[in-house]
C-alpha positions as CSV (number, residue, x, y, z in Angstrom):
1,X,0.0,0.0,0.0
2,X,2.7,2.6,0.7
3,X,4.4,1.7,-2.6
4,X,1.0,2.1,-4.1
5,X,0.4,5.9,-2.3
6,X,3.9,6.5,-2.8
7,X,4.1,5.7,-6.6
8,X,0.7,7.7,-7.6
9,X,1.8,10.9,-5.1
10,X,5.4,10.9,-5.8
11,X,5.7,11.6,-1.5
12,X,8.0,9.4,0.6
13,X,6.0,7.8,3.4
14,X,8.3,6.6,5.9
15,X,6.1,5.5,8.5
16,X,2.3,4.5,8.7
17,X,-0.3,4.1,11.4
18,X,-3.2,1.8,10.9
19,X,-6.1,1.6,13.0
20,X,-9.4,-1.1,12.9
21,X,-13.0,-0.9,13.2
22,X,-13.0,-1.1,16.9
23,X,-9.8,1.5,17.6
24,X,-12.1,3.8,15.6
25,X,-14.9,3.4,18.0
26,X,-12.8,3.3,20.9
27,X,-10.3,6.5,19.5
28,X,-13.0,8.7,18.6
29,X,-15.4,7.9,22.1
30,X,-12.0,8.3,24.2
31,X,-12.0,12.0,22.4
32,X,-15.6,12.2,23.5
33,X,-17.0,12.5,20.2
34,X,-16.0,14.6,17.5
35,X,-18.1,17.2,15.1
36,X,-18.5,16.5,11.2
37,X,-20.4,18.0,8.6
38,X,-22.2,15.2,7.5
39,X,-23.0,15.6,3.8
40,X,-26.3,13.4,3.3
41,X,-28.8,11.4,5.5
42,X,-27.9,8.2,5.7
43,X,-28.6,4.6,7.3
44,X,-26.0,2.2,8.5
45,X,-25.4,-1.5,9.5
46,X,-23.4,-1.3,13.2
47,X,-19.7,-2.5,13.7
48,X,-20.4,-5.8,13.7
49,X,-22.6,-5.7,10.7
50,X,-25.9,-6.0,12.2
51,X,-28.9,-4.9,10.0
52,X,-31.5,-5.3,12.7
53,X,-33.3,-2.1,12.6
54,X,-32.4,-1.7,16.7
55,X,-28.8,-1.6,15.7
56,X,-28.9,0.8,12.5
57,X,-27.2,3.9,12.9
58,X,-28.8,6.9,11.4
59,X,-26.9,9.7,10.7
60,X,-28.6,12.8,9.8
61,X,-27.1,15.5,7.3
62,X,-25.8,18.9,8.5
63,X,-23.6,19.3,11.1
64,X,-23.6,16.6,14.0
65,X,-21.3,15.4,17.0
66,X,-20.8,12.1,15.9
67,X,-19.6,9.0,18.6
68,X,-17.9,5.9,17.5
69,X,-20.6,3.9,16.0
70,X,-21.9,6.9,14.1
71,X,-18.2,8.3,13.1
72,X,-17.3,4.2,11.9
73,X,-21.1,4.3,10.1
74,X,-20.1,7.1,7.8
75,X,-16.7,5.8,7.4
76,X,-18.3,3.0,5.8
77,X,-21.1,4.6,4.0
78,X,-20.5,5.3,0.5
79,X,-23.9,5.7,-0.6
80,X,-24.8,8.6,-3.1
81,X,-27.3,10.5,-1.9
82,X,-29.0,11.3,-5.5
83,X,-28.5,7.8,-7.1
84,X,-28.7,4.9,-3.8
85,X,-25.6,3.2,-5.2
86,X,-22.0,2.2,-3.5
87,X,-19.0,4.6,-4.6
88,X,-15.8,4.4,-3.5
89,X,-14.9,7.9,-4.1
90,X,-17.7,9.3,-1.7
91,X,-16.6,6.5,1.0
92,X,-13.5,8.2,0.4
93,X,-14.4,11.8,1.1
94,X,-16.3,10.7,4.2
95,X,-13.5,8.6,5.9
96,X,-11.5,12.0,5.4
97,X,-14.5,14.3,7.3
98,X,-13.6,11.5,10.1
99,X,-10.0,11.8,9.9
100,X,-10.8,16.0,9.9
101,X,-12.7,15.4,12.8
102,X,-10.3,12.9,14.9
103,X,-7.6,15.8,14.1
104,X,-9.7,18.9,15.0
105,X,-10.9,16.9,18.4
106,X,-7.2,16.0,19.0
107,X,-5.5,19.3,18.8
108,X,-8.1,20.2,21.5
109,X,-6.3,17.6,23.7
110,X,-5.1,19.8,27.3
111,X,-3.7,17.5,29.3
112,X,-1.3,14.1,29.2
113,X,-3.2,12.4,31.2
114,X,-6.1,12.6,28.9
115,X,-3.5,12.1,25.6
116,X,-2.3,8.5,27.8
117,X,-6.6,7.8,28.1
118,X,-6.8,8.0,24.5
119,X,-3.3,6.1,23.5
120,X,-4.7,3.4,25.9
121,X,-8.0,3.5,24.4
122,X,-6.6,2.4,20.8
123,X,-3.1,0.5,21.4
124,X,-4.7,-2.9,21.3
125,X,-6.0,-2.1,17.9
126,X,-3.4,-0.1,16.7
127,X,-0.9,-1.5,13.7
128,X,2.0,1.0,13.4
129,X,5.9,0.7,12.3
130,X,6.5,3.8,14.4
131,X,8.7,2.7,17.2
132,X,10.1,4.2,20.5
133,X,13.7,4.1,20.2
134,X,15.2,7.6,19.6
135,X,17.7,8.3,16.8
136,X,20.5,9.8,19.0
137,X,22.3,10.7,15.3
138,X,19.6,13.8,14.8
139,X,21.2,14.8,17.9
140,X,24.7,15.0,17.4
């Protein structure tokens, strides 16, 4: 995938982070929600795919403070609102609303304490090559 990104943008990507359905859920609830304009009504199946109507997420258009389930549901959604059919280009422009929104929510964050709560809240779900050892060579 970073090939892929790296051939079609001609930008180096030296290190990634990678985060499931659940981390999403958990990342964006730790943050305590965060605020997206939502472009179109929609309906969604839940993180685990349910489609009884008790566990559809609805997501009305405008703009809403979205939790997990709801922030994951139009992650997912790519569902035009003038034609009812899948698109991955709009499922792209909403994951990036959610990625606004995680960002916007995050520079917000005041405290380490609540920075640890959300770092805890997403490690176990979490795929990264980031690592903790520091390059003492920058330094000297």
């Amino acid at each position: 995938m970073i090939s892929t990104v790296e051939n079609f943008t001609g930008i180096d990507i030296d290190y990634y982070a990678k985060v499931n359905f659940q981390g999403l859920i958990k990342l964006v609830n730790a943050l305590g929600g965060i605020d997206v304009e939502v472009p179109y009504s929609f309906c969604e199946s839940n993180s685990v795919r349910s489609l009884e109507s008790a566990d559809l997420i609805f997501v009305e258009k405008g703009m809403q403070h979205l939790n997990g389930e709801q922030a994951l549901a139009l992650s997912r959604n790519g569902k035009q609102w003038n034609k009812g059919t899948r698109n991955d280009f709009v499922r792209g422009q909403n994951q990036q609303l959610v990625i606004k929104g995680i960002i916007n929510k995050m520079k917000n964050i005041k405290s380490i304490n609540q920075l640890y709560e959300v770092l805890d809240a997403i490690s176990v779900s979490l795929d990264t090559n980031l690592t903790r050892e520091v390059n003492n060579s920058v330094c000297n």
